[in-house]
C-alpha positions as CSV (number, residue, x, y, z in Angstrom):
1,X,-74.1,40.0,6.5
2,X,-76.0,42.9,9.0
3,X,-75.4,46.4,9.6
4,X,-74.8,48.1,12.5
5,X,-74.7,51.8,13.3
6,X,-71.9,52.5,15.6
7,X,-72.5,55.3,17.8
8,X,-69.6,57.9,18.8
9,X,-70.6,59.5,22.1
10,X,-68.0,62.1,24.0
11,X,-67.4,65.2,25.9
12,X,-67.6,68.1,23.6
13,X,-66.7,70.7,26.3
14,X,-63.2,68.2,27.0
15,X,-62.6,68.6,23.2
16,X,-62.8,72.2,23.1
17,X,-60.5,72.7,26.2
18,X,-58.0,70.2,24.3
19,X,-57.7,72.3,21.2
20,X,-56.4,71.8,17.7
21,X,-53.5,69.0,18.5
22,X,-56.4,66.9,19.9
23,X,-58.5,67.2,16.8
24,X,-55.7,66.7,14.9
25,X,-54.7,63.5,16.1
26,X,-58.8,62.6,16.4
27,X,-59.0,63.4,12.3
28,X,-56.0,61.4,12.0
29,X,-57.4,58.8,13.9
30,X,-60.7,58.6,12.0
31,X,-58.6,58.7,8.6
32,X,-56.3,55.4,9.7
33,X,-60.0,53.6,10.7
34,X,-61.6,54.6,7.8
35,X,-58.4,52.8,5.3
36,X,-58.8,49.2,8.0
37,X,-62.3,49.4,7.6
38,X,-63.3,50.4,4.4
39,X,-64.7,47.0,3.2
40,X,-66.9,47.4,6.3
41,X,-67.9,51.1,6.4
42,X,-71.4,51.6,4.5
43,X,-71.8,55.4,5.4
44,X,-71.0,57.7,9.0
45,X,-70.9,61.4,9.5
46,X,-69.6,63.4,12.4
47,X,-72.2,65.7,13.4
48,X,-72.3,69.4,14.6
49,X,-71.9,70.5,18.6
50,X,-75.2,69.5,20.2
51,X,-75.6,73.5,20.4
52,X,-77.4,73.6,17.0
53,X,-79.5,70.5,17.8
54,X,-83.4,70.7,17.5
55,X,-86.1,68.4,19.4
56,X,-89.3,67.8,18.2
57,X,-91.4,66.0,20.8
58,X,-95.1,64.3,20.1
59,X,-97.6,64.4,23.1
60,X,-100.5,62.5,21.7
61,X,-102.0,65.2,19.0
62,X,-99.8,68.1,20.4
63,X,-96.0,68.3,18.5
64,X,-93.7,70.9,20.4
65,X,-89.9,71.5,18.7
66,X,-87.0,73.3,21.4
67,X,-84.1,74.4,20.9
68,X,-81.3,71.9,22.3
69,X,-80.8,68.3,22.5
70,X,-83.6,65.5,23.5
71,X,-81.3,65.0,27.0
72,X,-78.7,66.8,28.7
73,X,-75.9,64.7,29.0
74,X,-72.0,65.2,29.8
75,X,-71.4,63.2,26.8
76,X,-73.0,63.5,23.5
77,X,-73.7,62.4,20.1
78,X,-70.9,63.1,18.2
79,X,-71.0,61.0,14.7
80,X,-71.7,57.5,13.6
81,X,-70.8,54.8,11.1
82,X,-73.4,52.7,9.3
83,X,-70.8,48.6,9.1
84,X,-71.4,45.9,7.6
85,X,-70.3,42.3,9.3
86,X,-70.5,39.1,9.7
87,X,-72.1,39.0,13.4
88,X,-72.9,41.2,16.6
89,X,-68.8,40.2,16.8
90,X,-67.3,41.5,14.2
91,X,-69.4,44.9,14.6
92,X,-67.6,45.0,17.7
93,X,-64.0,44.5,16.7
94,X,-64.3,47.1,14.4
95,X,-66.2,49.5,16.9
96,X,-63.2,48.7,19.2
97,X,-60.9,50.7,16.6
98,X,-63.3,53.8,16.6
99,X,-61.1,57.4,18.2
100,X,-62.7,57.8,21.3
101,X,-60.8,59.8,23.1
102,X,-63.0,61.0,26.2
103,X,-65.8,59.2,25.6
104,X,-67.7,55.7,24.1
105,X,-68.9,54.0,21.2
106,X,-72.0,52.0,21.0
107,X,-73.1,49.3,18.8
108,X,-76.6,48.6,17.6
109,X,-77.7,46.2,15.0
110,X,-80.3,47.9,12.4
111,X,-83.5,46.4,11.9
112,X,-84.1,44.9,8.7
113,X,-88.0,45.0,8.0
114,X,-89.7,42.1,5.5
């Protein structure tokens, strides 16, 4: 078995403007994948608006840290699982039950080191 993070990326700004029936039904969502997947799920978070994010950058010797995230995108980071399966596959039928409602997931495996 592997792990894979899977990525939740959206459109914070298209949450917002869909208010509290849309984040209801998102929560509910995320509660109904987290009951079919829980043999799978090792660990995930959803994470705060990309308002309060901080960047640290290294240049060489020089470290700067801004305000904001590393890229302005229309969608953002919005949360993750950590899953555990079988092959690339499997990490991807159970990224295909991730609420995404305007936005994507992405799948990467995590590299094991010896």
């Amino acid at each position: 078995m592997a792990e894979y993070l899977i990525l939740i990326y959206g459109n914070e700004t298209a949450m917002e403007a869909a208010g509290q029936p849309l984040w209801d039904e998102l929560m509910a969502g995320h509660n109904a994948f987290g009951h079919k997947h829980e043999h799978a799920i090792r660990g995930g978070n959803a994470l705060q608006p990309k308002s309060t994010a901080t960047t640290v950058r290294h240049d060489g010797d020089r470290v700067s840290v801004t305000d904001g995230p590393f890229a302005e995108t229309k969608e953002t980071l919005g949360g993750y699982y950590l899953v555990e399966a079988k092959d690339l596959d499997e990490a991807i039928n159970i990224a295909k039950d991730v609420p995404a409602p305007n936005g994507c997931v992405e799948v990467r495996p995590v590299m094991v080191f010896d």
